[in-house]
N, C-alpha and C positions, 0 to 999 in steps of 0.2 A: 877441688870444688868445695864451697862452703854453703850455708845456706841462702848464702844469699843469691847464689844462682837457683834457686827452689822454686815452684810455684807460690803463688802467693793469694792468700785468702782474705779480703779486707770485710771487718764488719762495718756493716752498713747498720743493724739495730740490735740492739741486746734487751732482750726478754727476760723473764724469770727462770726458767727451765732449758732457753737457747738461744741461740745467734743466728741474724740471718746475713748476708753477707754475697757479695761477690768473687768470683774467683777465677783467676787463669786458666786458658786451657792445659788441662792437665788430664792422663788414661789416668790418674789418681781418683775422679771424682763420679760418683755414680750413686745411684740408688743407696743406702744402707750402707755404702762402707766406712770400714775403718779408717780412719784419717788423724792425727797430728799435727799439731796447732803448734809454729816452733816459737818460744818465747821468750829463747835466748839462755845463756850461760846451763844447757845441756837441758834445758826444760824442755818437756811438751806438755798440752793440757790433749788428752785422749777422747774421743768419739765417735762419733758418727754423720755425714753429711743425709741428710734428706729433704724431700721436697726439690729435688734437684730440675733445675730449667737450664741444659745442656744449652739451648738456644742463647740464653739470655745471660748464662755463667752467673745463674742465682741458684742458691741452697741454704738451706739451714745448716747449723753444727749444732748437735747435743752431745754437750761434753758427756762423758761415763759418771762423772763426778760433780752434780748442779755445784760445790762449794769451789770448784775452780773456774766458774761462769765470770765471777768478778774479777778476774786475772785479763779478760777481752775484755777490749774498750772500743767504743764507737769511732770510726774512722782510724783506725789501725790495722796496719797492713800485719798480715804472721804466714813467714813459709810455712808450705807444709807438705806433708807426705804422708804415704799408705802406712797401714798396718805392718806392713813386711820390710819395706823401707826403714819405717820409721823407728820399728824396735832397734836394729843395726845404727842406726843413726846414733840414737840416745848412746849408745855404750861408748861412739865416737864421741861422740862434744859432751859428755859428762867429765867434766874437769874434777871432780870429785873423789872419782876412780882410783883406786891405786891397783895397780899392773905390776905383777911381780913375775920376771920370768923361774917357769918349773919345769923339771921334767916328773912325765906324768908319773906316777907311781898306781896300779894296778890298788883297786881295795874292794871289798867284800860287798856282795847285791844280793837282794832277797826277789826269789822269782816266783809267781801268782799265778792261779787261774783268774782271767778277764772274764765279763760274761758271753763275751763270745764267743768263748771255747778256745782261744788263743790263750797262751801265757804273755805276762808282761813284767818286765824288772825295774826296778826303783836300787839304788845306793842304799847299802844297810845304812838307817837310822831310827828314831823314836817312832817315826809314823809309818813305820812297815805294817800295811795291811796283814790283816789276820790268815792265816793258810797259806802263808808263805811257806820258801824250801829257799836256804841259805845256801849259794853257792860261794865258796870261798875263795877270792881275787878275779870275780866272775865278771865287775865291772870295770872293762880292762882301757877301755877310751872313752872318747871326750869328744866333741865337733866343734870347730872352729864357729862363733854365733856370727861372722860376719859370710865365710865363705863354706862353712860346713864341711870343710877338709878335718881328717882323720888327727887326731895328737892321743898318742898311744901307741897301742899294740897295731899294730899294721898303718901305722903314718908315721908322723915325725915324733920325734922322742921328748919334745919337750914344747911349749909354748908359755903363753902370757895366761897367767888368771888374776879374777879380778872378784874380790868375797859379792857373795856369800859363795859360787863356784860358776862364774862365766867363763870361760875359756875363749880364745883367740890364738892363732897361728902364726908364728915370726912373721911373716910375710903380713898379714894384713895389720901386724899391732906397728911396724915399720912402713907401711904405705898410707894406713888412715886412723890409726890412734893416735901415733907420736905427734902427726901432723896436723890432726881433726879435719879432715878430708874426709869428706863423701864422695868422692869419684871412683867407688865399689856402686854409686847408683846405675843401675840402665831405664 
């Protein structure tokens, strides 16, 4: 599946600050949500749909970003997708990527008090909050960003990364990165 089986959002007017536009039905479109505007060779412009007239399949989009407002044009059609879709997506159709297969190697996390009395860990590096406690090979895996399968210690031994540290699982870097397929959508 590519995007062009996607829903599709045409803008009908472009404003200063957003777009208003028509759109497919789609469980994608609602009050406030996240949404993705796809604009082709691995782009989304990011925001938010409101003023939504479910009836009518009218809403606005306020990009996150007004300096990507001029990337939509009046009377152009752009698949689009959720927030949760759409991050997965991007990591698929970014032709840009380079994907190297690894096997994971175990390295060093600094673990915190949260303020909600929970602890939380982060990968030892520069930005390790302060009252930290190092534990040594502590961050031991990784999650797959398409299907959230285990690559590490208690999953598979190795998978695809992709800088700065995306990670991806043989199986989905062979079912929807090699091929740029989105048919991981439901």
């Amino acid at each position: 599946m590519g995007p062009d089986k996607l829903p599709r959002f045409v803008v009908l007017t472009v404003f200063k600050d957003h777009c208003m536009g028509r759109f497919d039905p789609s469980p994608w479109v609602s009050e406030n949500w996240i949404s993705g505007l796809y604009l082709g060779d691995g782009r989304f412009v990011w925001g938010r749909f409101r003023d939504v007239d479910a009836a009518a399949h009218t809403c606005s989009f306020l990009p996150d970003s007004p300096s990507e407002l001029p990337g939509l044009h009046q009377n152009e059609s752009y698949p689009f997708m959720d927030g949760y879709w759409g991050q997965r997506a991007e990591l698929v159709l970014d032709e840009s990527r380079c994907w190297q297969r690894r096997l994971f190697e175990p390295s060093d996390k600094v673990r915190y008090p949260a303020s909600s009395g929970t602890w939380m860990a982060t990968r030892l590096s520069a930005e390790v909050p302060n009252g930290g406690q190092l534990v040594p090979g502590g961050w031991d895996h990784e999650h797959c960003a398409i299907c959230n399968r285990k690559i590490g210690c208690g999953g598979e031994s190795e998978g695809y990364v992709s800088p700065p540290d995306t990670w991806v699982c043989k199986e989905c870097h062979g079912c929807f990165v090699v091929p740029r397929s989105l048919a991981f959508v439901n």
